[in-house]
PDB file of N, CA, C and O in Angstrom:
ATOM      1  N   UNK A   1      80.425 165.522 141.482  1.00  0.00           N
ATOM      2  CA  UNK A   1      79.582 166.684 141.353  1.00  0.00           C
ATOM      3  C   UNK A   1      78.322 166.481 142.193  1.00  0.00           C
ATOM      4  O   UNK A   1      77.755 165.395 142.069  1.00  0.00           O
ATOM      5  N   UNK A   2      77.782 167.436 143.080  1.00  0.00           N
ATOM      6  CA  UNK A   2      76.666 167.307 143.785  1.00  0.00           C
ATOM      7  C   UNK A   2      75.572 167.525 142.625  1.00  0.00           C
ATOM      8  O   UNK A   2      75.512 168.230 141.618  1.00  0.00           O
ATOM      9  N   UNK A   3      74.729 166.576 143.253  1.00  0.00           N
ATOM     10  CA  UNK A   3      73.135 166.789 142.236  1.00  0.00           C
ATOM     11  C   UNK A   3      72.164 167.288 143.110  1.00  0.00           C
ATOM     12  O   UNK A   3      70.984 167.355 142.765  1.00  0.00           O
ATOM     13  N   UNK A   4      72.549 167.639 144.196  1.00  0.00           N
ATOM     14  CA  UNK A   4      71.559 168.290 145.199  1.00  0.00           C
ATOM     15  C   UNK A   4      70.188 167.625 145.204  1.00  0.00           C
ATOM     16  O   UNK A   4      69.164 168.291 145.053  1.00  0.00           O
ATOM     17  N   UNK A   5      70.178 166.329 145.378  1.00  0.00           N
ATOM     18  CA  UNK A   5      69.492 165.516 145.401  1.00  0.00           C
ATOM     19  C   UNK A   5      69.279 164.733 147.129  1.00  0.00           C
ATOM     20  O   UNK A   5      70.296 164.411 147.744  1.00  0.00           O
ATOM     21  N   UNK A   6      68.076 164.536 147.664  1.00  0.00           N
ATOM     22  CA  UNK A   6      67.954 163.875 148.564  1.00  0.00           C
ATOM     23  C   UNK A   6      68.473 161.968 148.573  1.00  0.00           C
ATOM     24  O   UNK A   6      69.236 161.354 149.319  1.00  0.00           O
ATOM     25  N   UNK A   7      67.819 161.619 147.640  1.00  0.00           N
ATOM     26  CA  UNK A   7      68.132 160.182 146.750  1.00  0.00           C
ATOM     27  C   UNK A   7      69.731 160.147 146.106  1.00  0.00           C
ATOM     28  O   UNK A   7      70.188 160.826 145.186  1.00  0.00           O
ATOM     29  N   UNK A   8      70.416 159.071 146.963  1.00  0.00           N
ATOM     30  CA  UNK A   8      71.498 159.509 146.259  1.00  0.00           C
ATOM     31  C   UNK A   8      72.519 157.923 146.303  1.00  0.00           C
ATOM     32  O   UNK A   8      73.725 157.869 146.062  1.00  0.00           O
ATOM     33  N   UNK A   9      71.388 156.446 146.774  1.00  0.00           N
ATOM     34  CA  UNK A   9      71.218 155.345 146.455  1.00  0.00           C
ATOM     35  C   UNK A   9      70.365 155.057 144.895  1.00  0.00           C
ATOM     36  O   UNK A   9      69.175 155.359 144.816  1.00  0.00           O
ATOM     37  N   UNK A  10      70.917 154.605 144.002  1.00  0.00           N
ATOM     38  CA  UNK A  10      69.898 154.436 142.242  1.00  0.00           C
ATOM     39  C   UNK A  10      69.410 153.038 142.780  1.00  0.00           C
ATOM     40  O   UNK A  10      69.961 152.170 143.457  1.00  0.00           O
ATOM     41  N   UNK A  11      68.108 153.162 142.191  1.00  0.00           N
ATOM     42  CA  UNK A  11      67.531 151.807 141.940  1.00  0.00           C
ATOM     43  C   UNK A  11      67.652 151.611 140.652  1.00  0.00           C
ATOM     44  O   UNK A  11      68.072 152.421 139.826  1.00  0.00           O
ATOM     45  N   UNK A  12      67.191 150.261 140.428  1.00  0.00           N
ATOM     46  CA  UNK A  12      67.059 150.169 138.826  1.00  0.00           C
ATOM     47  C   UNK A  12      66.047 150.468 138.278  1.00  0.00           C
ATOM     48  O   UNK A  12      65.938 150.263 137.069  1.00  0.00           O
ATOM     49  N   UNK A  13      65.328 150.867 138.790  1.00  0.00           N
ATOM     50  CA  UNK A  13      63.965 151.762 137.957  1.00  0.00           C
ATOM     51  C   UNK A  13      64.341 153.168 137.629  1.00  0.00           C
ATOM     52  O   UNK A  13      63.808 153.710 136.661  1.00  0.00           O
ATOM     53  N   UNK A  14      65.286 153.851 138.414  1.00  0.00           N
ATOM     54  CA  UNK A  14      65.643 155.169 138.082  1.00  0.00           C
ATOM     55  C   UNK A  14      65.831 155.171 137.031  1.00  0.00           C
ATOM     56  O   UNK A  14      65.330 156.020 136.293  1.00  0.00           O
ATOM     57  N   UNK A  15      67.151 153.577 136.320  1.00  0.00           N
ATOM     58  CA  UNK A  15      67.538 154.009 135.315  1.00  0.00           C
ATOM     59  C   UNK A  15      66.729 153.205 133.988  1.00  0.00           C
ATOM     60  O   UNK A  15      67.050 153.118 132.803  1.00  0.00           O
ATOM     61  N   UNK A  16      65.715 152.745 134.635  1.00  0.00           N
ATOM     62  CA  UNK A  16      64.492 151.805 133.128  1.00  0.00           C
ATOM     63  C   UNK A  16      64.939 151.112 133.040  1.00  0.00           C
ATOM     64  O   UNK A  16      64.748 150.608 131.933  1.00  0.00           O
ATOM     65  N   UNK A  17      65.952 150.315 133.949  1.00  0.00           N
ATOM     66  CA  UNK A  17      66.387 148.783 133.220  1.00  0.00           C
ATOM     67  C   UNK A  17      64.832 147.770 133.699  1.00  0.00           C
ATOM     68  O   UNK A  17      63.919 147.903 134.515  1.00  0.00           O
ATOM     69  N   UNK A  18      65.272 146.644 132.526  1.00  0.00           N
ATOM     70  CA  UNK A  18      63.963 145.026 132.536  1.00  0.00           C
ATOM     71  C   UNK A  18      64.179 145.177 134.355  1.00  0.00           C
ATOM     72  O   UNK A  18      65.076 145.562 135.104  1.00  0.00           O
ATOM     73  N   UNK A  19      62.449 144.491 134.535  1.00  0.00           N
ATOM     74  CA  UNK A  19      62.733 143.718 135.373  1.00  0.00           C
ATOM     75  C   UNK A  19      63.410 142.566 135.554  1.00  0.00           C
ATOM     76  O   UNK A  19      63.583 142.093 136.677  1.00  0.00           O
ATOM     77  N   UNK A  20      63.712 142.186 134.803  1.00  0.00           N
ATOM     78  CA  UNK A  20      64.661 140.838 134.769  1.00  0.00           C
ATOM     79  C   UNK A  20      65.692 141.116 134.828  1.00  0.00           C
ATOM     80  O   UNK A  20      66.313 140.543 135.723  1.00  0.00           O
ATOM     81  N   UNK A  21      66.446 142.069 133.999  1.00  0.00           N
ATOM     82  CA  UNK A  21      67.587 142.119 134.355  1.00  0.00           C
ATOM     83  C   UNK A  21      68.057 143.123 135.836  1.00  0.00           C
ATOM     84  O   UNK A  21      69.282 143.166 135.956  1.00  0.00           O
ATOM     85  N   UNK A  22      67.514 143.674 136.612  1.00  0.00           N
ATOM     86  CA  UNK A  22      67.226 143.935 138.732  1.00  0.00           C
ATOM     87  C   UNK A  22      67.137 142.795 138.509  1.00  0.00           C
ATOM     88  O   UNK A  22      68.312 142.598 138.200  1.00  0.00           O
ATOM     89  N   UNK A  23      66.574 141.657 138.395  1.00  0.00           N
ATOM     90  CA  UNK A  23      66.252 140.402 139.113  1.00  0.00           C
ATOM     91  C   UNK A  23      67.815 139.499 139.169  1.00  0.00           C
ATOM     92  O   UNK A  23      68.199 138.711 140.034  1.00  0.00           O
ATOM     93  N   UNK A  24      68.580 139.997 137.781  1.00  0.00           N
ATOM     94  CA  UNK A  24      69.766 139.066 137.450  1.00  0.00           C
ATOM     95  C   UNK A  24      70.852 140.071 138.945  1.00  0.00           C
ATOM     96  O   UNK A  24      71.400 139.715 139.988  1.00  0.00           O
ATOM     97  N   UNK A  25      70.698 141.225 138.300  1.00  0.00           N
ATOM     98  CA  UNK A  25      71.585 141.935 139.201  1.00  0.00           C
ATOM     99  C   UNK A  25      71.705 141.668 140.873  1.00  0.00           C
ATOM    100  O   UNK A  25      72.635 141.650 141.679  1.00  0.00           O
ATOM    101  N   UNK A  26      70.281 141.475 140.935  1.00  0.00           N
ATOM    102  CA  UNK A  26      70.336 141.212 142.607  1.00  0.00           C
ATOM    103  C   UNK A  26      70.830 140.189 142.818  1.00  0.00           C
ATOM    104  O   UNK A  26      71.734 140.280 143.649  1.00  0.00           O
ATOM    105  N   UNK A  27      70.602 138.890 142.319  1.00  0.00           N
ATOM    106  CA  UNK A  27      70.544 137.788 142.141  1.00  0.00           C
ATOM    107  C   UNK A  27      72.120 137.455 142.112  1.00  0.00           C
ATOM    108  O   UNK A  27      72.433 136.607 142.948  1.00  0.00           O
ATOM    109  N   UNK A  28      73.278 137.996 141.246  1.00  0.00           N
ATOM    110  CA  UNK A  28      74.492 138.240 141.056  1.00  0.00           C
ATOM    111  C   UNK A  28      74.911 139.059 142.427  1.00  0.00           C
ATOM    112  O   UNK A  28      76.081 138.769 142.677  1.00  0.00           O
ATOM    113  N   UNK A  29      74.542 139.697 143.106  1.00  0.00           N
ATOM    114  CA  UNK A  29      74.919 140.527 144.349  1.00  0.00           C
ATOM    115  C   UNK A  29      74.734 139.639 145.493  1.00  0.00           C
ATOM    116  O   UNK A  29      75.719 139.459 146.209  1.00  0.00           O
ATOM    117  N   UNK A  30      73.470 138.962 145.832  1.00  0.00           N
ATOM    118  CA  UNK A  30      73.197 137.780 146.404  1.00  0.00           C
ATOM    119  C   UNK A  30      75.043 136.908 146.455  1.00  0.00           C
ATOM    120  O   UNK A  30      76.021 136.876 147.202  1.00  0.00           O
ATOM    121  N   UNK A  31      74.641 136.398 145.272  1.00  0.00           N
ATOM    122  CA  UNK A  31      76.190 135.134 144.897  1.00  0.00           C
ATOM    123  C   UNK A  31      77.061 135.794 145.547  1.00  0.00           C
ATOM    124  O   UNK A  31      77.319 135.113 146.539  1.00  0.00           O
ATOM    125  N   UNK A  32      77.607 136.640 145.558  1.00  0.00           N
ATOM    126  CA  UNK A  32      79.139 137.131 145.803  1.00  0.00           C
ATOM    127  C   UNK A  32      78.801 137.527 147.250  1.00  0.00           C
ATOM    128  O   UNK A  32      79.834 137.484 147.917  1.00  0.00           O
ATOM    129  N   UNK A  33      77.675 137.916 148.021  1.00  0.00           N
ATOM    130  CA  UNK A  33      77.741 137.770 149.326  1.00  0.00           C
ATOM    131  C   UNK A  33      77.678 136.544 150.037  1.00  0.00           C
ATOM    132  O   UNK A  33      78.234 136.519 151.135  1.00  0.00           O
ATOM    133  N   UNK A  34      77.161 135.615 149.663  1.00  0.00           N
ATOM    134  CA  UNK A  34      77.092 134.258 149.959  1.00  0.00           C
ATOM    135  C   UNK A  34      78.466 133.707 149.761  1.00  0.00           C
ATOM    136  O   UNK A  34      78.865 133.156 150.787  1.00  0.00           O
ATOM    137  N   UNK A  35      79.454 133.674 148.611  1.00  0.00           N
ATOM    138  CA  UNK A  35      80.464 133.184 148.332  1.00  0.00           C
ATOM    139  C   UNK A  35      81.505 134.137 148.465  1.00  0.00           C
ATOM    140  O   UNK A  35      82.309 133.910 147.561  1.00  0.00           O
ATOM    141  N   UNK A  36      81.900 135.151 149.200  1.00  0.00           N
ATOM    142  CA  UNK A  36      83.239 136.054 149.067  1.00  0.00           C
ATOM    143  C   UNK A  36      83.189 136.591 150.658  1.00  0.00           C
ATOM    144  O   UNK A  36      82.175 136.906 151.282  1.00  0.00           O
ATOM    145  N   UNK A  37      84.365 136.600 151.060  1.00  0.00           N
ATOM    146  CA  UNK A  37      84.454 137.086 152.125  1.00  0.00           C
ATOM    147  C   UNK A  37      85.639 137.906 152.206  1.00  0.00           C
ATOM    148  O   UNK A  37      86.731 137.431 151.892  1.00  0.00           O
ATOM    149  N   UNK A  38      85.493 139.309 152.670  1.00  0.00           N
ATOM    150  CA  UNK A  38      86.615 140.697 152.585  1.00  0.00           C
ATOM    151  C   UNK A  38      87.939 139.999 153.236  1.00  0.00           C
ATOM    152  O   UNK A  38      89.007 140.275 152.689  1.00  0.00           O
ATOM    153  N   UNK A  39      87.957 139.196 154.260  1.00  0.00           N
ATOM    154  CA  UNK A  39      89.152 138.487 154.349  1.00  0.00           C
ATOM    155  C   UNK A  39      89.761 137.510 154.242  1.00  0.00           C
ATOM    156  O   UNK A  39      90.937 137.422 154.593  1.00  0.00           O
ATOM    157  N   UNK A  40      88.994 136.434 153.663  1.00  0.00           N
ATOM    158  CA  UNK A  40      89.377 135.153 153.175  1.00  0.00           C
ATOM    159  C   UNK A  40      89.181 135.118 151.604  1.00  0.00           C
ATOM    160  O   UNK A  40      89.559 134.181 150.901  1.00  0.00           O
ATOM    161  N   UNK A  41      88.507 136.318 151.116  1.00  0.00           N
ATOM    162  CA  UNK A  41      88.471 135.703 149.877  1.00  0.00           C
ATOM    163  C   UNK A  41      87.236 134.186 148.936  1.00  0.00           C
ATOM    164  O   UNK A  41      86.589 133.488 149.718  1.00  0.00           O
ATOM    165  N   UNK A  42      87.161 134.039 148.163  1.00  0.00           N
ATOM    166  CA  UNK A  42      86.508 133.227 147.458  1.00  0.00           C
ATOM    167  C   UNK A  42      86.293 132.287 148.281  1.00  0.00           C
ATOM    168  O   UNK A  42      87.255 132.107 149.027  1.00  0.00           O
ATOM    169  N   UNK A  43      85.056 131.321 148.532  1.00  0.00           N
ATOM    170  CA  UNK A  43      84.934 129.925 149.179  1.00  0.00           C
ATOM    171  C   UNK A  43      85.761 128.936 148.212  1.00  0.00           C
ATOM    172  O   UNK A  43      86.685 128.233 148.622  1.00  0.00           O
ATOM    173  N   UNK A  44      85.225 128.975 146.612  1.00  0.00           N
ATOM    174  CA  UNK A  44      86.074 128.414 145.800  1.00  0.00           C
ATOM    175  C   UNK A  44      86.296 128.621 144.493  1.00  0.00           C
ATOM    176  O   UNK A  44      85.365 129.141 143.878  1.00  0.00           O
ATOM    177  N   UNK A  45      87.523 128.290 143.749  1.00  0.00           N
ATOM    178  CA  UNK A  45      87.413 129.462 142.694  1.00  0.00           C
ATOM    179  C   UNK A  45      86.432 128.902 141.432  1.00  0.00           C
ATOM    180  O   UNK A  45      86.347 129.639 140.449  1.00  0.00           O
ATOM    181  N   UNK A  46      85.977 128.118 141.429  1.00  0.00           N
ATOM    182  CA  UNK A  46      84.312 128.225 140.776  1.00  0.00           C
ATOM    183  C   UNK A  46      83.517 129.443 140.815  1.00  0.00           C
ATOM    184  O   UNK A  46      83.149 130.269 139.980  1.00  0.00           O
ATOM    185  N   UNK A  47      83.360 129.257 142.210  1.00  0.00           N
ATOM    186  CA  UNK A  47      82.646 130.429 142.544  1.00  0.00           C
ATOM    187  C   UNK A  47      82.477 131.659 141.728  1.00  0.00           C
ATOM    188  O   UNK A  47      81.531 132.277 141.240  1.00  0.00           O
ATOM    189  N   UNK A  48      84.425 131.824 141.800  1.00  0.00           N
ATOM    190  CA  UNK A  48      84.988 133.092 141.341  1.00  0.00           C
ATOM    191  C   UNK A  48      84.573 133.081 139.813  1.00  0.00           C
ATOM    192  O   UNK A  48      83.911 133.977 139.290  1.00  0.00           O
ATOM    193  N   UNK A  49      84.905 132.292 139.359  1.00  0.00           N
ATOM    194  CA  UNK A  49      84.720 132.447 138.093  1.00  0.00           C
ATOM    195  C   UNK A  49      83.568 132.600 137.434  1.00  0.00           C
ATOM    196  O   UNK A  49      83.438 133.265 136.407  1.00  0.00           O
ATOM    197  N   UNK A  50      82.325 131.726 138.252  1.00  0.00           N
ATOM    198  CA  UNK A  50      81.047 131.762 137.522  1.00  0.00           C
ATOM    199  C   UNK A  50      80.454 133.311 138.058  1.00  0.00           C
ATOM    200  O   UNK A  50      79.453 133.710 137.464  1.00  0.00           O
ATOM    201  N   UNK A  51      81.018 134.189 139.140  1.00  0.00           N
ATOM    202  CA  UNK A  51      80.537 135.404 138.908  1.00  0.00           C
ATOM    203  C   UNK A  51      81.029 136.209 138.036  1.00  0.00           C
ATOM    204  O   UNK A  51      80.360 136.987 137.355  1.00  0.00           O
ATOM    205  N   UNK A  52      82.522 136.046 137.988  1.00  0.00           N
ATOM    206  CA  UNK A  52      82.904 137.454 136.992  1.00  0.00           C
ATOM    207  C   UNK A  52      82.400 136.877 135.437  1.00  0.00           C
ATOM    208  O   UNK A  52      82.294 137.657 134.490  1.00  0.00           O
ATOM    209  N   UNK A  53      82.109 135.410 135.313  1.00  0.00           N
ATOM    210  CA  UNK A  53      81.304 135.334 134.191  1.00  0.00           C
ATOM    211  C   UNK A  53      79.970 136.268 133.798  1.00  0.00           C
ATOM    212  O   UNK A  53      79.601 137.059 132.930  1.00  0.00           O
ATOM    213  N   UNK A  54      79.499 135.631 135.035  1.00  0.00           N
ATOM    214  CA  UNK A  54      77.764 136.078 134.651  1.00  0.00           C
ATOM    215  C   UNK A  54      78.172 137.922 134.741  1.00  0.00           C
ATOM    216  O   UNK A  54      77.772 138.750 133.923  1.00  0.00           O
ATOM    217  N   UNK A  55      79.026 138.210 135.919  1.00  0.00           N
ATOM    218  CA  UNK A  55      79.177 140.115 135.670  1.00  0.00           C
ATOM    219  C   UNK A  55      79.642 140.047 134.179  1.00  0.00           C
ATOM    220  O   UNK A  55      79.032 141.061 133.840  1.00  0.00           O
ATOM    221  N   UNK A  56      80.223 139.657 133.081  1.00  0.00           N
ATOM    222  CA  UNK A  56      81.076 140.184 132.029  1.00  0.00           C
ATOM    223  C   UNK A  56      79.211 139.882 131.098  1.00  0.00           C
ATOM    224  O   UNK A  56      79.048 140.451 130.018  1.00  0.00           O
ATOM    225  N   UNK A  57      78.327 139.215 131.535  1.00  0.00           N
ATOM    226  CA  UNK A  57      77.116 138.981 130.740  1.00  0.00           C
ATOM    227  C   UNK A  57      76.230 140.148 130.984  1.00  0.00           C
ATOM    228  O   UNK A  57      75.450 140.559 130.125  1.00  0.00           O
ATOM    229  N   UNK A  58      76.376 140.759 132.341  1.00  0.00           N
ATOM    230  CA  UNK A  58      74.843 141.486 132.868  1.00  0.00           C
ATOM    231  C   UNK A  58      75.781 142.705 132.348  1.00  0.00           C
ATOM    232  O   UNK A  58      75.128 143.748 132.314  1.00  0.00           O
ATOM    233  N   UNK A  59      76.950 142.848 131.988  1.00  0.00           N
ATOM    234  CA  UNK A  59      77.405 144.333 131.842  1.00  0.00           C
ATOM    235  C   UNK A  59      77.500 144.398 130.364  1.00  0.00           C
ATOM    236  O   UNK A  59      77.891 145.454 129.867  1.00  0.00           O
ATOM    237  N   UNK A  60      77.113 143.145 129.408  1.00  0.00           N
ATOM    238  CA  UNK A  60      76.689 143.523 127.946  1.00  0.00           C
ATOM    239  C   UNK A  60      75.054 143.879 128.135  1.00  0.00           C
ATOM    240  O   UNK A  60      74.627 144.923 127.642  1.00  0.00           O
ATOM    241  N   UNK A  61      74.124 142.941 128.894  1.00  0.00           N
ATOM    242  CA  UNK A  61      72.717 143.528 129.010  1.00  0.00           C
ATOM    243  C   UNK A  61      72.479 144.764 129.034  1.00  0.00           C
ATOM    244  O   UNK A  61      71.887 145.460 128.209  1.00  0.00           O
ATOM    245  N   UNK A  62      73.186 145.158 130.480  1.00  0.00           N
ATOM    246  CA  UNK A  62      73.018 146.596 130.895  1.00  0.00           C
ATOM    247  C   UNK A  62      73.462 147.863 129.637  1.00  0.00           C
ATOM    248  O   UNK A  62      72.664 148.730 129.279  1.00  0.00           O
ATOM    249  N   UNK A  63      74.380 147.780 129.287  1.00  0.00           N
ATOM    250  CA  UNK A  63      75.148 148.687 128.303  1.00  0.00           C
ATOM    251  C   UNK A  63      73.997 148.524 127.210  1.00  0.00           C
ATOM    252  O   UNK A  63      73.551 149.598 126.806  1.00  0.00           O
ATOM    253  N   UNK A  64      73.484 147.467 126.706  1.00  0.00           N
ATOM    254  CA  UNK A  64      72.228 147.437 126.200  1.00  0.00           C
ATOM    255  C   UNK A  64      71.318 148.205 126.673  1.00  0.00           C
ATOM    256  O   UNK A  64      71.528 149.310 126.173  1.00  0.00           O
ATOM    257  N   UNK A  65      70.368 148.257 127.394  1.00  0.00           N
ATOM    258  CA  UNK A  65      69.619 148.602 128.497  1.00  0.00           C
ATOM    259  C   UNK A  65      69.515 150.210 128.652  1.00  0.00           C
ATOM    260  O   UNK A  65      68.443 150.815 128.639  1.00  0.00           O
ATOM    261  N   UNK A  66      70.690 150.767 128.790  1.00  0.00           N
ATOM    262  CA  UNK A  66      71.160 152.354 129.414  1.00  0.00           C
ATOM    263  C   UNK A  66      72.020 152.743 128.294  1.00  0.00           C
ATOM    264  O   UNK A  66      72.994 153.470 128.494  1.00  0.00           O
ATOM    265  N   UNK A  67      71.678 152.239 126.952  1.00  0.00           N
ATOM    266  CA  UNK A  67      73.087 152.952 126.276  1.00  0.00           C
ATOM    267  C   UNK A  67      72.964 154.786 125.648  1.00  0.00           C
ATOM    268  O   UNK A  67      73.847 155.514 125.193  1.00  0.00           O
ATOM    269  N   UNK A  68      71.298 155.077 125.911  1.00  0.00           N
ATOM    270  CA  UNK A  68      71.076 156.233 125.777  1.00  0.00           C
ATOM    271  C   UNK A  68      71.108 157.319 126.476  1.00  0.00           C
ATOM    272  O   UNK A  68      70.944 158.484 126.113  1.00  0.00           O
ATOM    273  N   UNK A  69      71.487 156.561 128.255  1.00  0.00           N
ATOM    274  CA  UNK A  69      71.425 157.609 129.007  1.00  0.00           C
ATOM    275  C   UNK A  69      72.129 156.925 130.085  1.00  0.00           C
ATOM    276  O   UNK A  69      71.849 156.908 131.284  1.00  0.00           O
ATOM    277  N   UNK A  70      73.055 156.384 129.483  1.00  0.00           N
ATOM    278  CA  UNK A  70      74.487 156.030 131.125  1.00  0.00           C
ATOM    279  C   UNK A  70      75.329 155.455 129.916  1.00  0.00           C
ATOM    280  O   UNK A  70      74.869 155.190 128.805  1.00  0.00           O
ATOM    281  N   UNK A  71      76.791 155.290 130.370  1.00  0.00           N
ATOM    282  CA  UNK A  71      78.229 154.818 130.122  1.00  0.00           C
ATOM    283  C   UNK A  71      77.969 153.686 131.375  1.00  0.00           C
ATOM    284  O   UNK A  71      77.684 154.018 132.526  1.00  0.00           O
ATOM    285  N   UNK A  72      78.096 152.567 130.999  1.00  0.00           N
ATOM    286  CA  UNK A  72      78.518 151.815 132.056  1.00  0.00           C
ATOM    287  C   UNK A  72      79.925 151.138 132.020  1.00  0.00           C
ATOM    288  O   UNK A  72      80.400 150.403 131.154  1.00  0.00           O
ATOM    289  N   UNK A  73      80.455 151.575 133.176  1.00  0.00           N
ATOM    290  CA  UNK A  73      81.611 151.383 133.958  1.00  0.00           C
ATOM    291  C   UNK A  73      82.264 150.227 134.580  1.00  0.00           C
ATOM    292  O   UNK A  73      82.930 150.336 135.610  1.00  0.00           O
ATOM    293  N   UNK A  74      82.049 148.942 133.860  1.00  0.00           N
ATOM    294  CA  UNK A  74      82.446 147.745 135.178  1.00  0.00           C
ATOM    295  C   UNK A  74      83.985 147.762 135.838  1.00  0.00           C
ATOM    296  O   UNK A  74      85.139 147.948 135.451  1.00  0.00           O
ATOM    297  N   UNK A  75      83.377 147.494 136.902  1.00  0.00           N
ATOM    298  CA  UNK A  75      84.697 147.654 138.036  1.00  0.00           C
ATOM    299  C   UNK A  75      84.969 146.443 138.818  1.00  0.00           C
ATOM    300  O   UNK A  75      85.787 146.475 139.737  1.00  0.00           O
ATOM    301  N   UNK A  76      84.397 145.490 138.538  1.00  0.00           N
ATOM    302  CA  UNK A  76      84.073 144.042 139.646  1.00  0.00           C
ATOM    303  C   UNK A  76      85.454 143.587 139.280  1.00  0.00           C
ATOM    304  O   UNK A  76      86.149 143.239 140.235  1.00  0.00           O
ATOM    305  N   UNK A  77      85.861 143.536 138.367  1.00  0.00           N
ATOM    306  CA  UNK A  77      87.090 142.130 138.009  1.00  0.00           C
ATOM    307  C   UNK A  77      88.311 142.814 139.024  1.00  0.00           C
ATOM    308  O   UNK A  77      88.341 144.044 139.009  1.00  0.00           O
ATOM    309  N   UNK A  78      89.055 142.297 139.675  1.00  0.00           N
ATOM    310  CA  UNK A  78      90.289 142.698 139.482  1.00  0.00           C
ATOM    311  C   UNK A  78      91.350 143.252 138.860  1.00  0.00           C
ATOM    312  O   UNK A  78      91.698 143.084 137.691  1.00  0.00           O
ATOM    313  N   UNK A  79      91.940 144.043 139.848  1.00  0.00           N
ATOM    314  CA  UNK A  79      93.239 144.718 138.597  1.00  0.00           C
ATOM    315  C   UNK A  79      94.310 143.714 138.512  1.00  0.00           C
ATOM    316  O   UNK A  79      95.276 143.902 137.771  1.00  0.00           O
TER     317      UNK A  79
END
């Protein structure tokens, strides 16, 4: 649905989350660019695992965080 909005990148202030938890999020976005690559895949599966850990943690925060005014959706893991 269009929101006829110019802004159409969210920060995390749009949606009132902690600063700490933007700090975890970036911080988690960081990791997986440093460690994942679109055609090789994982450097190692540590790696792998300690992100979709910490994602299965920041997506109980968040759902905390936004539970009055977002559904959050995680999509990171694999099908």
């Amino acid at each position: 649905m269009e929101s006829f909005t110019d802004k159409y990148a969210m920060e995390p202030d749009d949606y009132g989350i902690s600063s700490e938890l933007g700090r975890r999020l970036n911080d988690w976005s960081l990791f997986w660019q440093r460690h994942f690559d679109p055609f090789d895949g994982w450097d190692e599966s540590r790696n792998q695992t300690q992100w979709l850990a910490t994602g299965d943690e920041l997506v109980r925060l968040l759902e905390v965080e936004v539970y009055d005014i977002a559904v959050v959706l995680p999509q990171f893991r694999p099908s």
